[in-house]
DRENBAPA-720853 format. One line per field, with one value per atom (N, C-alpha, C): residue number from 1; residue in one letter; atom name; x, z, y. Coordinates in Angstrom, 2 decimals. Layout:
N
k (NUM ...)
r (a ...)
a (CA ...)
u (X ...)
w (Z ...)
v (Y ...)
END
This chain:
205
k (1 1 1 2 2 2 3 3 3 4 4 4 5 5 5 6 6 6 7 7 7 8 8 8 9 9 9 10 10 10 11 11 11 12 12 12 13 13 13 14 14 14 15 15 15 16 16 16 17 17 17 18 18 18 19 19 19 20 20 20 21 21 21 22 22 22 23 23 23 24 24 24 25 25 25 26 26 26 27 27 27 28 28 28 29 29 29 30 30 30 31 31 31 32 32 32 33 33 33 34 34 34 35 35 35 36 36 36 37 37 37 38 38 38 39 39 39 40 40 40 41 41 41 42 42 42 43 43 43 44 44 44 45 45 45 46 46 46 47 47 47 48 48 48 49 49 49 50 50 50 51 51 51 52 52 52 53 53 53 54 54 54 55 55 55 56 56 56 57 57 57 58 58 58 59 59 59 60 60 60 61 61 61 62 62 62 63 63 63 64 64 64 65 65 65 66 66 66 67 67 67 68 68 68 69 69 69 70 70 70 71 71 71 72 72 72 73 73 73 74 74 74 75 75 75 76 76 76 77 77 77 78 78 78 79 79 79 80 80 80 81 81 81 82 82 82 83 83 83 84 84 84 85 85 85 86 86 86 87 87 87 88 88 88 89 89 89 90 90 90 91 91 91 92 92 92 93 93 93 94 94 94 95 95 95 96 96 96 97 97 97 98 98 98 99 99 99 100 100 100 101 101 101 102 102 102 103 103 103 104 104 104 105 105 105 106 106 106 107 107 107 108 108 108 109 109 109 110 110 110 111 111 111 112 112 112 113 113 113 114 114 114 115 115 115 116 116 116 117 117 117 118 118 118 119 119 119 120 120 120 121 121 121 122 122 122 123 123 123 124 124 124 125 125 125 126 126 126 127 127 127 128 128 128 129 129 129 130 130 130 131 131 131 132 132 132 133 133 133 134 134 134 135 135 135 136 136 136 137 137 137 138 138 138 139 139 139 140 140 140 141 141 141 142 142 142 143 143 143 144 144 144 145 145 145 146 146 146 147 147 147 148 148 148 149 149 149 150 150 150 151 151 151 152 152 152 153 153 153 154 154 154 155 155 155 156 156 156 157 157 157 158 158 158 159 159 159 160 160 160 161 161 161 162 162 162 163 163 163 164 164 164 165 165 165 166 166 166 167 167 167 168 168 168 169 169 169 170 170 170 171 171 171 172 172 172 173 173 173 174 174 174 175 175 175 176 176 176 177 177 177 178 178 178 179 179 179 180 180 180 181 181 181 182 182 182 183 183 183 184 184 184 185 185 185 186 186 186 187 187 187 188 188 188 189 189 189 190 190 190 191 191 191 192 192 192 193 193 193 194 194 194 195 195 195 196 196 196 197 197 197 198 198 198 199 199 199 200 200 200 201 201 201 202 202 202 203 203 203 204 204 204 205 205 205)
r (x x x x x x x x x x x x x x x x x x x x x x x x x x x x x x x x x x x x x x x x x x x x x x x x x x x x x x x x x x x x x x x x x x x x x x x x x x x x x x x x x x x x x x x x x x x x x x x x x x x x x x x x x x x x x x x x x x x x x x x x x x x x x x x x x x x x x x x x x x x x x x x x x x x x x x x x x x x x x x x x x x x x x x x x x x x x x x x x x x x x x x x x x x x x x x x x x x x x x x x x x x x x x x x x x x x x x x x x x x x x x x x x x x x x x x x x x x x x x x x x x x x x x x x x x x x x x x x x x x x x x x x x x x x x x x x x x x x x x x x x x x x x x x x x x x x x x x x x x x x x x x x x x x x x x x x x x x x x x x x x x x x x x x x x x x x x x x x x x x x x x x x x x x x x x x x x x x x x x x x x x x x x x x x x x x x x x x x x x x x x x x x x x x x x x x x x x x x x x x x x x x x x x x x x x x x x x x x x x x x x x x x x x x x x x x x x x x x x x x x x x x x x x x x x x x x x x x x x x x x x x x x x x x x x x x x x x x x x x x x x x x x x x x x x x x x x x x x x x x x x x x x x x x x x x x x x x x x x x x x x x x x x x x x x x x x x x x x x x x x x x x x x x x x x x x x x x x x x x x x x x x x x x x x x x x x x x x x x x x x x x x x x x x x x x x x x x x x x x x x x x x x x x x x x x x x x x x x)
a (N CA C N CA C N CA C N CA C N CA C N CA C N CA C N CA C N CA C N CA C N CA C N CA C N CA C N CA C N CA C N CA C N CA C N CA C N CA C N CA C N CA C N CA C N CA C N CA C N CA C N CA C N CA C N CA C N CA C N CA C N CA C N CA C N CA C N CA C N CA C N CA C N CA C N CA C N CA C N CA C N CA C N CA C N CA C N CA C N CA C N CA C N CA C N CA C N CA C N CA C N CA C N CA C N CA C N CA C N CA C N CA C N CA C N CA C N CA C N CA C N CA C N CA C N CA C N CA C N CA C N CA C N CA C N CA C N CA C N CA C N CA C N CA C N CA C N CA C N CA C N CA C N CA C N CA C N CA C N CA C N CA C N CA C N CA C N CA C N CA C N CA C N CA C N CA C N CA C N CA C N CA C N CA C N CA C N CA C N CA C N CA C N CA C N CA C N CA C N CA C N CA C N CA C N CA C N CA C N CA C N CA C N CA C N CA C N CA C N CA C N CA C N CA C N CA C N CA C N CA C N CA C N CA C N CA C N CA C N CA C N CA C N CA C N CA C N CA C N CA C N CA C N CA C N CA C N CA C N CA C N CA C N CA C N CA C N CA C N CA C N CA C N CA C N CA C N CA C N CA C N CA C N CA C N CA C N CA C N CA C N CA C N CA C N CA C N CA C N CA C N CA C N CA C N CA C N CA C N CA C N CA C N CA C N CA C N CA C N CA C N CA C N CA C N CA C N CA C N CA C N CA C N CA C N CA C N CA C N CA C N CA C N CA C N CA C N CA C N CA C N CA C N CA C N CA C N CA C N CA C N CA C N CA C N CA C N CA C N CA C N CA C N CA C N CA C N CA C N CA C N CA C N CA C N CA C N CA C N CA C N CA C N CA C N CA C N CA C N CA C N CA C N CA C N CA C N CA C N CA C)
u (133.66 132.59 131.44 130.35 128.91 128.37 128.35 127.28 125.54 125.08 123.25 122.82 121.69 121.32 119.75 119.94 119.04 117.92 117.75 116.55 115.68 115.39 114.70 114.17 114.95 114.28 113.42 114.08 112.95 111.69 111.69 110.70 110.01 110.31 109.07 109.09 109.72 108.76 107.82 107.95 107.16 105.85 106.06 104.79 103.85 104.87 103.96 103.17 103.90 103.40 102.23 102.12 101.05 99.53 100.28 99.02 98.24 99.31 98.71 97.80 98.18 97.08 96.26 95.70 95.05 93.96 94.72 93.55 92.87 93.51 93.14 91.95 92.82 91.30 90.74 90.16 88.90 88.44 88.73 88.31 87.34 88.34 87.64 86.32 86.13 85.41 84.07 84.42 83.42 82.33 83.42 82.93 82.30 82.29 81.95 80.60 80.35 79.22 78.18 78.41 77.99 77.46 78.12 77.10 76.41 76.53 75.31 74.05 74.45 72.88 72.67 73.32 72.42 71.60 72.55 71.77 71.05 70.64 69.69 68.61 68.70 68.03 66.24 65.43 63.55 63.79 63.39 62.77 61.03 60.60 59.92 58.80 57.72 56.85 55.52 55.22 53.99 52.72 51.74 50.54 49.51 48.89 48.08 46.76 46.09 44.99 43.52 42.65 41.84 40.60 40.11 38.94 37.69 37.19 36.06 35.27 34.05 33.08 32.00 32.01 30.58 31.41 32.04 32.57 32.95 33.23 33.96 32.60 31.93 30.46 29.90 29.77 29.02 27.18 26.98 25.48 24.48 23.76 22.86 22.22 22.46 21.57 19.91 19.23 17.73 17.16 15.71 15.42 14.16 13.28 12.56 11.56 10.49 10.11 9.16 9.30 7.87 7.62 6.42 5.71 5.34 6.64 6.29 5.90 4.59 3.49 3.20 2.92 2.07 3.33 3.35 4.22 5.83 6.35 7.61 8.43 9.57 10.42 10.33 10.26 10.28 9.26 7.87 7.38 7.23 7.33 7.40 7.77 8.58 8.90 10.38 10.33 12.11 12.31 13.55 14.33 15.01 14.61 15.56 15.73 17.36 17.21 16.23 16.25 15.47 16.18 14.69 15.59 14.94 14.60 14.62 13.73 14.08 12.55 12.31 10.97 9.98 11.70 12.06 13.25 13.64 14.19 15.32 14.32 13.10 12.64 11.88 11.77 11.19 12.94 14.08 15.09 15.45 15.22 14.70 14.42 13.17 12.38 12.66 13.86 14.49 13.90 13.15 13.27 11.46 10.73 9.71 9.56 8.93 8.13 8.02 7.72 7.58 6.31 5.64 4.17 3.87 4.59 4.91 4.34 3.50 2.53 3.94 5.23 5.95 5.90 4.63 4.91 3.48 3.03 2.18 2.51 4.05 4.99 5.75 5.80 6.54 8.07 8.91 10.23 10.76 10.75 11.22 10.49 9.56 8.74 9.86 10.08 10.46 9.34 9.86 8.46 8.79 7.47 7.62 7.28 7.69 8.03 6.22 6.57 5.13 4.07 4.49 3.35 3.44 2.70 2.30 2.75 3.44 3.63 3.40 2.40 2.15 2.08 2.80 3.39 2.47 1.26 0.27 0.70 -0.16 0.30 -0.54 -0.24 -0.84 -1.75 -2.68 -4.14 -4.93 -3.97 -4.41 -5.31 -6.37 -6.71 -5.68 -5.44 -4.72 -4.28 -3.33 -2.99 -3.77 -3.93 -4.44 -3.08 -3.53 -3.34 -1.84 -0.87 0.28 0.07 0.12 -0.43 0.68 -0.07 0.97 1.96 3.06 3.81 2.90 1.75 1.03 -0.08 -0.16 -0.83 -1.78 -2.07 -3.79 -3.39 -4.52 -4.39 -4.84 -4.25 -3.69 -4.82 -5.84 -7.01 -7.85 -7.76 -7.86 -9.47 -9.73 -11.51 -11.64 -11.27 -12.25 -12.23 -11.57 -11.74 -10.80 -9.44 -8.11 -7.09 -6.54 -5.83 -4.51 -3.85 -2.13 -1.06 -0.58 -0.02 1.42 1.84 3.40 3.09 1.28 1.56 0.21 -0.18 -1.11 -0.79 -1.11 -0.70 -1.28 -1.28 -2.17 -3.18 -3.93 -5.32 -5.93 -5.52 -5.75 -5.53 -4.70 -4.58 -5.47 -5.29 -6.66 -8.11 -8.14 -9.94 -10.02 -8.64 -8.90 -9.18 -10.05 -10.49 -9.13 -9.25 -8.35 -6.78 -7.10 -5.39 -5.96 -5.50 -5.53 -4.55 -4.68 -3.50 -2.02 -2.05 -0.66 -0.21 -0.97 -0.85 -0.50 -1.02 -1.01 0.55 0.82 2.42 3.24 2.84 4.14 4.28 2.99 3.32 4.07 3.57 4.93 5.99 6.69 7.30 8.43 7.79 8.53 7.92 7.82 8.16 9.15 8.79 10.11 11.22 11.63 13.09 13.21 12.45 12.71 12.67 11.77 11.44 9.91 9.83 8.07 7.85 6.49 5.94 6.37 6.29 6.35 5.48 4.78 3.66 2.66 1.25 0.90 1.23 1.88 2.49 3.70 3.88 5.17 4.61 3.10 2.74 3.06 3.24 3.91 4.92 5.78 6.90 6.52 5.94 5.76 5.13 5.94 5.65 3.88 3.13 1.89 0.68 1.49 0.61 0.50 -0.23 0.05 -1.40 -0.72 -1.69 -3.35 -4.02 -5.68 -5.93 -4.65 -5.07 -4.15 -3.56 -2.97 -4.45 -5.26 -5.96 -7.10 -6.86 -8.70 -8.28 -7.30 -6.81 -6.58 -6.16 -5.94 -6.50 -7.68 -8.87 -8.78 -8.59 -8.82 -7.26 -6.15 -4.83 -4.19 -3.16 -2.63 -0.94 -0.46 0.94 1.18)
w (10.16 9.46 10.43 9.94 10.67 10.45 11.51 11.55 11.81 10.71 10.52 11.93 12.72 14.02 12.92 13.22 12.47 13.67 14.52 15.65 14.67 13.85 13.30 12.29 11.34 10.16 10.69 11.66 12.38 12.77 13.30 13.76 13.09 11.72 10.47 9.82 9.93 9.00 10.02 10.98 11.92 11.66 11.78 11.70 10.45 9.49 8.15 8.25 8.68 8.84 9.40 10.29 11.29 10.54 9.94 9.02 8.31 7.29 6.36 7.30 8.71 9.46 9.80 10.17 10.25 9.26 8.24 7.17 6.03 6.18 6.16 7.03 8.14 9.42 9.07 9.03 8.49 7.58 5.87 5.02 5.20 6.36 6.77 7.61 8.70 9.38 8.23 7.54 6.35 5.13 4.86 4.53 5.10 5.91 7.14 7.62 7.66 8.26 7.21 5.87 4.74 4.40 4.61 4.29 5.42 6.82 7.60 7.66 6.89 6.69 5.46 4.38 3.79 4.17 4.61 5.75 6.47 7.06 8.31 7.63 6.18 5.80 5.82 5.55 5.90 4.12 4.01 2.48 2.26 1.86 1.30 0.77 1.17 1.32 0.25 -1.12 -1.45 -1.00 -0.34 -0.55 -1.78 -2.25 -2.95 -2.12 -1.84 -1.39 -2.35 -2.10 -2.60 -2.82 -4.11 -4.50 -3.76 -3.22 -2.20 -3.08 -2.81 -3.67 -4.03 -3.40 -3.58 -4.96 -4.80 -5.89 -7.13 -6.79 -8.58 -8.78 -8.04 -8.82 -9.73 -10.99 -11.96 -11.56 -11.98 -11.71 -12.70 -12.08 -12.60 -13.84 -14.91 -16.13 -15.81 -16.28 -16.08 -16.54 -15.77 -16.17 -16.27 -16.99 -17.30 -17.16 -16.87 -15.95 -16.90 -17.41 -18.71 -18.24 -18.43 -18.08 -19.21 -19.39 -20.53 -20.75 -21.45 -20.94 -22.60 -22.12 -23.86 -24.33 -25.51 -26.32 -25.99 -25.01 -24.51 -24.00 -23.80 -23.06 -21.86 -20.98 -19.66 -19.51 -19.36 -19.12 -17.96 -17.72 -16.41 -16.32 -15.52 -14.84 -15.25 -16.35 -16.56 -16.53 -15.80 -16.16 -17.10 -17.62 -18.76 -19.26 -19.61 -19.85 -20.61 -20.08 -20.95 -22.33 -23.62 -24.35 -25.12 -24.52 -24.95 -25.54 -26.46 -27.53 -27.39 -27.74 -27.77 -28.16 -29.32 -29.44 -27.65 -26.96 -26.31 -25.00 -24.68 -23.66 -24.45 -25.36 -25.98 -25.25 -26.13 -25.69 -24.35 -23.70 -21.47 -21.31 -22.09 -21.60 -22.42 -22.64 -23.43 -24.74 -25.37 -27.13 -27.18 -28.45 -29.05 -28.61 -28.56 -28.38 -30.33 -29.97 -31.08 -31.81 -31.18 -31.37 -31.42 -31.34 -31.13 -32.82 -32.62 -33.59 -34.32 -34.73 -34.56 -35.51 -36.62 -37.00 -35.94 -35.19 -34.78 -33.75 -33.30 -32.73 -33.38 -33.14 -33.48 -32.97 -33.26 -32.64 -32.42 -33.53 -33.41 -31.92 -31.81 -30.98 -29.40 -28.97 -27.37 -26.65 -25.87 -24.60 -23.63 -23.06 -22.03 -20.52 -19.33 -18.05 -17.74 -17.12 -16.53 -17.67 -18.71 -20.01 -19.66 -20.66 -20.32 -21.76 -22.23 -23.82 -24.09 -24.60 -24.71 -26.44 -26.49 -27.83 -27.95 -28.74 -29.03 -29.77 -30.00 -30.17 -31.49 -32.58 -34.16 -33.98 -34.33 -34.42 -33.75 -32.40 -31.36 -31.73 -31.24 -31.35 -31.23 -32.06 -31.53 -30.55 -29.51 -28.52 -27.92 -26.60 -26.24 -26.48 -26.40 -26.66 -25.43 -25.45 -23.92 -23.54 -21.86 -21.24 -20.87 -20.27 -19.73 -19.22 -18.92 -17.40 -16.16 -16.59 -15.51 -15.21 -16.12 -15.39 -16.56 -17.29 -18.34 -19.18 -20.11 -21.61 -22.30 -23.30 -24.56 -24.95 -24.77 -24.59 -23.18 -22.33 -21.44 -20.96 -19.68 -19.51 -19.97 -20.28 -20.78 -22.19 -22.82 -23.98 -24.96 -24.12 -24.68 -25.43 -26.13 -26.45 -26.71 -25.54 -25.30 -26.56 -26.73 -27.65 -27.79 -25.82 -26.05 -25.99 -25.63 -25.85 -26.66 -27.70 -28.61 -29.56 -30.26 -31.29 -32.11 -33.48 -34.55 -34.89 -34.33 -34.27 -33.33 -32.33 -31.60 -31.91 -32.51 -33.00 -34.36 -34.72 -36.48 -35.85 -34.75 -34.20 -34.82 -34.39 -33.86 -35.68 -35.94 -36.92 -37.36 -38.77 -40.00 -39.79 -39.06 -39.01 -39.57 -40.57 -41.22 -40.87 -41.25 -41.32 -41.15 -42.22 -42.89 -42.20 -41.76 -40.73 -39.18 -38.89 -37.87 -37.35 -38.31 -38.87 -38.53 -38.85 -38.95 -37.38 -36.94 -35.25 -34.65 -34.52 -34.52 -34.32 -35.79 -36.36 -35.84 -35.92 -34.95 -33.69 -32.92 -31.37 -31.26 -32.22 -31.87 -32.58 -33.28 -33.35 -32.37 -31.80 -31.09 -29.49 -29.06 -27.71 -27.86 -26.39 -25.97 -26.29 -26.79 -26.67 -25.39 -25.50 -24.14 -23.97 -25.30 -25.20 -26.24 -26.46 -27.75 -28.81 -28.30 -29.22 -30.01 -29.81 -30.46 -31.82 -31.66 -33.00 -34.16 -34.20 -35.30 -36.00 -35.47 -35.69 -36.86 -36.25 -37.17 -39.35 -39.78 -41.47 -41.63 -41.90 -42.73 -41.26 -40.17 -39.09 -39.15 -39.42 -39.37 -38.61 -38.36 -37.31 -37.64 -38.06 -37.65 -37.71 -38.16 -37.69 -36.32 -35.66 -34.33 -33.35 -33.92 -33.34 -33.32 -34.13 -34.46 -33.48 -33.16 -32.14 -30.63 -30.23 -29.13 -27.67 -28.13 -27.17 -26.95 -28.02 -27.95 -27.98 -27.47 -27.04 -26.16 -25.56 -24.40 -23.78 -23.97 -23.70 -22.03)
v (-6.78 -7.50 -7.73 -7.18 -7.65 -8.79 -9.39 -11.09 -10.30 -10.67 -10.39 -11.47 -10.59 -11.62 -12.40 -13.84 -14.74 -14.53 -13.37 -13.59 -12.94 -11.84 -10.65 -11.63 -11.93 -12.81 -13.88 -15.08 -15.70 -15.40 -13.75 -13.43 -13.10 -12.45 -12.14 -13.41 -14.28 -15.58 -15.42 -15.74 -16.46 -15.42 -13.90 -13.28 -13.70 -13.81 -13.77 -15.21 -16.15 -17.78 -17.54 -16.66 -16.52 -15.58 -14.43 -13.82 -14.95 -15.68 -16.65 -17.37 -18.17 -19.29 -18.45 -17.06 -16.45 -16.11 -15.81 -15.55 -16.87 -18.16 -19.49 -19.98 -19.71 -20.12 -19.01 -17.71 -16.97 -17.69 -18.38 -18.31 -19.73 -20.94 -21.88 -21.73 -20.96 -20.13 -19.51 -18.64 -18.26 -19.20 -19.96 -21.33 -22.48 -22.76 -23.27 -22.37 -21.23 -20.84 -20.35 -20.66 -20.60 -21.77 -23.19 -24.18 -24.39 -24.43 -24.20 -23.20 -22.53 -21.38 -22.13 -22.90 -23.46 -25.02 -25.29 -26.54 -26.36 -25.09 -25.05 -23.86 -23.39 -22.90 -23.07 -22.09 -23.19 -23.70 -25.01 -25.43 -24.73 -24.13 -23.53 -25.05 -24.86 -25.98 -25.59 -26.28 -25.98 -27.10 -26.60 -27.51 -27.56 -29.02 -28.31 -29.09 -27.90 -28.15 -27.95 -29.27 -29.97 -29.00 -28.62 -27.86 -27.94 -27.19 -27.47 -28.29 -29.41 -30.24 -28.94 -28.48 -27.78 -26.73 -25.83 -25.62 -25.59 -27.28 -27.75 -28.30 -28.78 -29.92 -28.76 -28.93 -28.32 -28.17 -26.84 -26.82 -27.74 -28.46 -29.13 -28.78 -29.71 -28.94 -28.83 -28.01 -27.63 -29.33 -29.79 -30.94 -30.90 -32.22 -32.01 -33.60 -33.40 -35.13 -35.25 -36.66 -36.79 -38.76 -38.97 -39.93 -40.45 -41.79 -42.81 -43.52 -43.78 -45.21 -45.97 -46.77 -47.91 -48.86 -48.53 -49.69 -49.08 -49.19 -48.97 -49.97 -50.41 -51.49 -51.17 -50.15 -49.94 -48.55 -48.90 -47.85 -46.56 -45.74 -44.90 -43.72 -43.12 -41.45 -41.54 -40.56 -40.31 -38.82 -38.62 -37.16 -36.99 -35.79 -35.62 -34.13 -33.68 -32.32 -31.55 -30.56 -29.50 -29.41 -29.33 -29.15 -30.58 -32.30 -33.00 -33.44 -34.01 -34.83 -36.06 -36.31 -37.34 -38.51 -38.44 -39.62 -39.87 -38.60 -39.05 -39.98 -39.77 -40.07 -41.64 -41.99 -43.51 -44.20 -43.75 -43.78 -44.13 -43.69 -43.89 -44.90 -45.11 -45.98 -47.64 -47.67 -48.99 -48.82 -47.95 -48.10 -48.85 -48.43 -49.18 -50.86 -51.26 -52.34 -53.20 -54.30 -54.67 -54.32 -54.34 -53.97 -52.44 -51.27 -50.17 -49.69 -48.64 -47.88 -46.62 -46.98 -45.55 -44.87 -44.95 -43.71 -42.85 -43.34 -42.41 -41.17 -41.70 -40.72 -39.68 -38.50 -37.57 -37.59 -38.63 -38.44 -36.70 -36.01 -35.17 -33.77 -33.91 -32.77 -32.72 -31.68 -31.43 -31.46 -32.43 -32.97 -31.45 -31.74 -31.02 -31.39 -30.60 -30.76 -31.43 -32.56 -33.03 -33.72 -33.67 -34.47 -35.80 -37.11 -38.03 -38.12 -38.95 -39.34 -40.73 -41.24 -42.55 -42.89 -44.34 -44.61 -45.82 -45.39 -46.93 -47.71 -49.01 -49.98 -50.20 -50.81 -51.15 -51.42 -50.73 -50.42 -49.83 -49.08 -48.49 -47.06 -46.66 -45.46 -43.86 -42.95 -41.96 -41.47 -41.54 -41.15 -39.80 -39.58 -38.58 -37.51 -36.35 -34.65 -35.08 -34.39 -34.92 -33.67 -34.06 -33.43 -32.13 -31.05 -29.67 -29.64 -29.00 -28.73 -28.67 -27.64 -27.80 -28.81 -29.68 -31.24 -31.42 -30.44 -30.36 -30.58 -31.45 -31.37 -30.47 -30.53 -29.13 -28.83 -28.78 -28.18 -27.81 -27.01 -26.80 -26.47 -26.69 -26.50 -24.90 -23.94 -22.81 -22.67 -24.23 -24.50 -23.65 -23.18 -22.68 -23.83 -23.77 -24.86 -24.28 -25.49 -25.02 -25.00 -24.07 -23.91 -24.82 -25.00 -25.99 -27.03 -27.53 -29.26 -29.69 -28.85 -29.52 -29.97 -31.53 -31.89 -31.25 -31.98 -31.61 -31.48 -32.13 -32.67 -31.23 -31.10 -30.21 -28.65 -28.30 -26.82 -27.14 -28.08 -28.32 -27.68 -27.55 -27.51 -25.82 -24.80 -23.72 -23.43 -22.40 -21.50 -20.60 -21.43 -20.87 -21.23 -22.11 -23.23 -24.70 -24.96 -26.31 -27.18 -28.24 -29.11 -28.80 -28.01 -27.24 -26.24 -25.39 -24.22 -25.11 -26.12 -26.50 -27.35 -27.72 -28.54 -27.72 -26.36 -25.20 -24.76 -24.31 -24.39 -25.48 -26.75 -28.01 -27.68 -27.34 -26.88 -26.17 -24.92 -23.76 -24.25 -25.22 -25.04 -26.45 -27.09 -28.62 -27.51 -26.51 -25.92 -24.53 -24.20 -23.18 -22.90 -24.27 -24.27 -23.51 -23.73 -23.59 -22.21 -21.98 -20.99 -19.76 -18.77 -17.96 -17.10 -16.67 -15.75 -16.19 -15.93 -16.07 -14.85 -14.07 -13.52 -14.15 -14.72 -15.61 -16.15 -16.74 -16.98 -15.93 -15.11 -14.04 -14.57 -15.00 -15.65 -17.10 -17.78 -18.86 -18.38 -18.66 -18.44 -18.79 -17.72 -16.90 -17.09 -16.84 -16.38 -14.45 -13.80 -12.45 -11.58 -10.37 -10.00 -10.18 -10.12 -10.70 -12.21 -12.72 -13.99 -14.54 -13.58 -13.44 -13.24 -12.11 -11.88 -12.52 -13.28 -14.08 -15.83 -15.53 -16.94 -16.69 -15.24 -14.74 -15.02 -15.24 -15.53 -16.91 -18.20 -18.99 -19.99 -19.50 -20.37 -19.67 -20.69 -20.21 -20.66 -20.22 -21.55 -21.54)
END
C-alpha cells in the first residue's frame, strides 16, 4: 500500500494561493492607479471674458440740434434724433407755456439740424421762416427759397404754388424727410415737369 506524500499537494495549494494574491494585488494596483489619474486629472477651466466697451456700445443714432425759443417751459439747445418733429422738440423743452399760440405750430413738421423754432405767444406776430441746417432762413439772399425749411407763407411767394400746392410740399417733406434735390419736387401730387421748371431757378434744399 502507497502512503500519498502531503509535500506535493501542499505545494500546489500554496502555488495556486499565491496566483490568486497575485492577481488580486494587480487588480488592486489597477484600480488604484485609475482613481489617481482621475484625481490628478487637469479640470478643464471655462472663462467668460467681458465684451470689449467699445464693441458692445451701440453706434450713436444720427442727431439733430434745434434751438427752442418763445412760449416754451424751458427754452434753449436740444438734441434730438434725426427724423424728429416740431412735437418732439416743444416736448424737450418741458411742453407749451400757458400763453403758448399752439395752433400756430405745426406739431407735425421734422425740424431740421441747426433751425431756430420759436412757439409765439397769443397774439404774437407769425413766427419767423426756421432757420437752415446751414444757419439761413428759408429764403435765402439770392432770393432762393429753401425747400427743407420754408413754411407756408414762404413757398406761397413762389409763382403758381398757392396755398394748397404749398401744404402738399409740407406735406411730402414732414412724411418723407428733407428734400435732397429739387428734383424731388416731382414727387409731390400735381407738381409736373414745367412747373418743375418754372421753380428751378428759384428753390433750393
Amino acid at each position: 500500500m502507497t502512503v500519498d506524500d502531503p509535500a506535493p499537494r501542499a505545494r500546489r495549494r500554496l502555488g495556486v494561493g499565491a496566483v490568486t494574491v497575485v492577481v488580486i494585488a494587480a487588480l488592486a494596483v489597477t484600480v488604484a492607479i485609475g482613481i489617481l489619474r482621475t484625481t490628478t486629472a487637469p479640470v478643464e477651466t471655462i472663462t467668460i471674458t467681458e465684451m470689449d466697451a467699445t464693441l458692445a456700445a451701440a453706434p450713436p443714432a444720427p442727431a439733430v440740434y434745434v434751438h427752442v425759443s418763445g412760449a416754451v417751459t424751458a427754452p434753449g439747445l436740444y438734441r434730438l434724433d434725426e427724423g424728429a418733429r416740431v412735437v418732439d422738440a416743444v416736448a424737450a423743452a418741458g411742453g407749451f407755456t400757458d400763453t403758448a399760440d399752439q395752433a400756430a405750430v405745426n406739431l407735425a413738421r421734422i425740424v431740421t439740424d441747426g433751425e431756430q423754432l420759436h412757439v409765439p405767444v397769443i397774439g404774437e406776430a407769425p413766427p419767423p421762416a426756421p432757420l437752415s441746417s446751414t444757419g439761413g432762413s428759408a429764403t435765402l439772399p439770392g432770393g432762393k427759397v429753401n425747400l427743407n425749411s420754408a413754411d407756408l407763407a414762404a413757398l406761397d411767394t413762389l409763382p403758381r404754388i398757392g396755398p394748397a400746392m404749398a401744404q402738399r410740399i409740407i406735406d411730402w417733406r414732414d412724411q418723407n424727410g428733407r428734400f435732397t434735390s429739387v428734383d424731388d419736387l416731382l414727387a409731390v401730387p400735381g407738381i409736373g415737369d414745367k412747373m418743375l421748371a418754372a421753380l428751378r431757378e428759384l428753390v433750393t434744399v
